[in-house]
C-alpha positions as CSV (number, residue, x, y, z in Angstrom):
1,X,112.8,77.4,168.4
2,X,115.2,78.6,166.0
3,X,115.8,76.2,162.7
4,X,117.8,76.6,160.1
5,X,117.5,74.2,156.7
6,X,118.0,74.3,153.2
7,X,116.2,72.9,150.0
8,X,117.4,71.5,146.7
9,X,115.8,71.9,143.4
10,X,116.4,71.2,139.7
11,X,114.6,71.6,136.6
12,X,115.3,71.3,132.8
13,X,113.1,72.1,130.0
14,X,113.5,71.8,126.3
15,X,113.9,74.4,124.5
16,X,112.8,75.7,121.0
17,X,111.8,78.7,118.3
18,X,109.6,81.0,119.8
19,X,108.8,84.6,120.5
20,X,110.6,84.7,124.0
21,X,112.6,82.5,126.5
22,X,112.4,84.3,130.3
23,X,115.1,83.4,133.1
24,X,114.7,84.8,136.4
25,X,111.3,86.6,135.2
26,X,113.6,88.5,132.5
27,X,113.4,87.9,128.9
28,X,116.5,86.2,127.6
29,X,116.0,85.7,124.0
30,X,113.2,87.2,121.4
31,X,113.2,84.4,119.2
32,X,113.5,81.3,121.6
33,X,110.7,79.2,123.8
34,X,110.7,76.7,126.6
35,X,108.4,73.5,125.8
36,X,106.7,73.7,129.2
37,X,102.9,74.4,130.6
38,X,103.7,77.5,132.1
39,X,106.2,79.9,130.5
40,X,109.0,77.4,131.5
41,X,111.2,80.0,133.3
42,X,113.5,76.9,134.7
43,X,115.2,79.0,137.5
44,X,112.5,80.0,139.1
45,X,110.9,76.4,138.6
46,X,114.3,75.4,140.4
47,X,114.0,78.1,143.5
48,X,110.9,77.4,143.9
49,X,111.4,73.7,144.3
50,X,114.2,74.5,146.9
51,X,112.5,76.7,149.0
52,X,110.0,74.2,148.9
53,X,111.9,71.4,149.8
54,X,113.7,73.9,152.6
55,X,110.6,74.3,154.3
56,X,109.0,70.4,154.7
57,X,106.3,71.7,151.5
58,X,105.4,68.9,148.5
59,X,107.1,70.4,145.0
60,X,105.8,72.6,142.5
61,X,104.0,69.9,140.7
62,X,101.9,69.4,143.5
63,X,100.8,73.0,144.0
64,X,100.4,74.2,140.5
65,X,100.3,71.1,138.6
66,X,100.7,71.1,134.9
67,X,97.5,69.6,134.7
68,X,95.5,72.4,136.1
69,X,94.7,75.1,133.0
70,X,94.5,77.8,135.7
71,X,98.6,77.7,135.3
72,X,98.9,77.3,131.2
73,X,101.3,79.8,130.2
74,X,101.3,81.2,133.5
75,X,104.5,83.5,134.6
76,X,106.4,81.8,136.6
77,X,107.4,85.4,138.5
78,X,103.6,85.2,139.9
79,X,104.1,81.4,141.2
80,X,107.2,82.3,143.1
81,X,105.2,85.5,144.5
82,X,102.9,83.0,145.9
83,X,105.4,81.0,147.5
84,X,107.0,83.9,149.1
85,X,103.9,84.5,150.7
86,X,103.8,81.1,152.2
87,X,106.9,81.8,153.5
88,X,105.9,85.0,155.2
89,X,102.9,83.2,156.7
90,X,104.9,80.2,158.1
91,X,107.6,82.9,159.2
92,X,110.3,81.7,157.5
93,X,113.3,84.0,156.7
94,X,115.6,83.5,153.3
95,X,119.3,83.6,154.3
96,X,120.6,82.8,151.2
97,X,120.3,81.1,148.1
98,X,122.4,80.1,145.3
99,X,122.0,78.5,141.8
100,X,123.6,77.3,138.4
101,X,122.4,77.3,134.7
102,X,123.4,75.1,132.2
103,X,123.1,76.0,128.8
104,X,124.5,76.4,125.6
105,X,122.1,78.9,124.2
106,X,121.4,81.3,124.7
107,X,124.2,83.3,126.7
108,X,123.1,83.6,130.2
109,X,125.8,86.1,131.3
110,X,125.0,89.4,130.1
111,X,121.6,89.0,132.3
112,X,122.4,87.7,135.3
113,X,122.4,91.2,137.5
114,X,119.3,92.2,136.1
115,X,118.0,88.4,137.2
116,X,119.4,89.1,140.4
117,X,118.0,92.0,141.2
118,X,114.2,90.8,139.8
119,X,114.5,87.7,142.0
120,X,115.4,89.7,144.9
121,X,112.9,92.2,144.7
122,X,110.5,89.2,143.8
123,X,111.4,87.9,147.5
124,X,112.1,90.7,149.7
125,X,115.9,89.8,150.0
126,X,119.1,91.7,149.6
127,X,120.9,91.3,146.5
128,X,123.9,90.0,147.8
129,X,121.3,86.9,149.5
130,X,121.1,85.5,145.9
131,X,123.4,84.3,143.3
132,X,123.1,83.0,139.8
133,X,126.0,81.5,137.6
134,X,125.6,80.3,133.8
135,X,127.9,77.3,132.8
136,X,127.6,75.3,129.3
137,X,128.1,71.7,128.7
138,X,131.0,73.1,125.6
139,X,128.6,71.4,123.1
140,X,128.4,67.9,125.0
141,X,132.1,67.6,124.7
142,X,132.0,66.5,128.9
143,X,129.5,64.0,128.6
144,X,130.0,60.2,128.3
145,X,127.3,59.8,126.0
146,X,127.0,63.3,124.2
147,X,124.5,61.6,121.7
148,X,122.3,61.6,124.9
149,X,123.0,65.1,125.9
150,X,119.8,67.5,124.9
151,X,121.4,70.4,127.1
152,X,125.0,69.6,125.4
153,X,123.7,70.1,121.5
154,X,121.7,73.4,122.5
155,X,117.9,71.4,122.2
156,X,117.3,72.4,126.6
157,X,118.6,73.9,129.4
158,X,118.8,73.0,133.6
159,X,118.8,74.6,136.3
160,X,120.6,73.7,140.2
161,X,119.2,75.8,142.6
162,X,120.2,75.5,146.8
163,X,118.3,77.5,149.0
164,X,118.8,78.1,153.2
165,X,116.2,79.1,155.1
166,X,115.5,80.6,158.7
167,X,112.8,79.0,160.3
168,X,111.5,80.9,163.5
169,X,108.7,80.0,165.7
């Protein structure tokens, strides 16, 4: 039987100095950081948590929990490896999957094909099967409560991701 379903995930991490912020498995900034466990690359955090959620799974907390040093500073390109193989073994095909980033720093834009094509290479897709779009918060200005807003004044970044999956078998 033929099923088709799709996954949400989200993730948001602050961020900081540091010698190198990575979305997508590519290096975004030399002289920025996520505060996270692993390396903190949010979008793939994000994917992986919808393909997760796409197939039935628990999240990425529960299979490479932050508490676990095995995954300290771990790429996240290598935990989204993993869970492509788990979709290969429960025979499930990606149809398509598409995400936002919101941040104000630093500028997404100028590395989104190059994210593209890592994440589908990374998963055996076409291009085309995967979309990413960078959107700021103009410095808090849309929020009620811009006092409140870490991603607004620049201090983190999120992540939207929606994937839809082909389940066969």
């Amino acid at each position: 039987m033929l099923k088709i379903r799709s996954g949400i995930g989200y993730d948001l991490h602050r961020i900081e100095a540091g010698s190198g912020l990575y979305i997508g498995g590519i290096r975004v900034s030399d002289t920025l950081r996520f505060v996270a466990h692993s390396d903190g690359d949010l979008l793939i955090h994000a994917l992986i948590d919808s393909l997760l959620g796409a197939i039935g799974e628990k999240d990425i907390g529960e299979h490479f929990p932050d508490t676990d040093e095995q995954y300290k500073n771990i790429k996240s390109t290598i935990l989204l490896e993993r869970i492509a193989a788990l979709l290969k073994e429960k025979n499930v095909e990606i149809m398509n999957i598409d995400s936002v980033i919101i941040a104000e720093r630093p500028k997404i834009s100028p590395f989104k094909d190059k994210i593209r094509d890592n994440i589908a290479a990374i998963l055996g897709i076409p291009r085309e099967d995967f979309n990413v779009k960078a959107k700021t918060k103009e410095g808090g200005v849309n929020s009620t409560n811009s006092d409140s807003d870490c991603v607004g004044r620049g201090e983190a970044m999120e992540c939207y991701c929606v994937a839809m999956v082909r389940c066969k078998g």
